[in-house]
N, C-alpha and C positions, 0 to 999 in steps of 0.2 A: 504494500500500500504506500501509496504515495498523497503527500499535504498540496493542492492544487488551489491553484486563483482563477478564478472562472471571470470574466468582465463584460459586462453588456449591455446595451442604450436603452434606457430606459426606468423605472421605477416599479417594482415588483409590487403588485398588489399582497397584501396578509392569505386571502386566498391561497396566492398561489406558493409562499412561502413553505406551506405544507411539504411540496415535494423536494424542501430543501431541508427535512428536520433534521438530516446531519450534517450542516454545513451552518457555518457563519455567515450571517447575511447584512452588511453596508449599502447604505445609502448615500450616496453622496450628491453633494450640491448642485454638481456638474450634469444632475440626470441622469446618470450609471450606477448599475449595480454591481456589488463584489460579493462574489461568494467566493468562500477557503473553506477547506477542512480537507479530513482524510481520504480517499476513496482508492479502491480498487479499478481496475480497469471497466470491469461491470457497473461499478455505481458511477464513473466518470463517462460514459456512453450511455447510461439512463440520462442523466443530466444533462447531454449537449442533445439526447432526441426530443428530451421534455423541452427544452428553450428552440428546437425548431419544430417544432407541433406548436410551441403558443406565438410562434410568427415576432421572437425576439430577435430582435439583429445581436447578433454574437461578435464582441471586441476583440479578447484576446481569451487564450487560456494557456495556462504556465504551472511546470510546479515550482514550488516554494520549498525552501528550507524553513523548517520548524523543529525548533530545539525542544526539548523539555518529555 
């Protein structure tokens, strides 16, 4: 498993937040959203077919170093 930064246009509704209940989820000012957390291969491709089923423009995605 790998700690992943997911980035993308937009402002996630609470709704849809659900399918992110293992992930850290950021708002930020700029209208983008950040999600991090751990995932396997399998949960990091549920999550990039959930954000193109709901018609989000997709930024970047990256993994991250996460200590601890």
């Amino acid at each position: 498993m790998e700690y992943y930064e997911v980035i993308v246009r937009g402002h996630l509704n609470k709704k849809r937040f659900l399918m992110f209940a293992e992930m850290d989820v950021i708002l930020l000012d700029n209208g983008r959203t950040i999600l991090t957390g751990k995932l396997d291969q399998a949960g990091l491709f549920a999550i990039l077919n959930y954000i193109r089923d709901m018609g989000v423009k997709l930024l970047s995605v990256k993994i991250i170093n996460k200590r601890g």
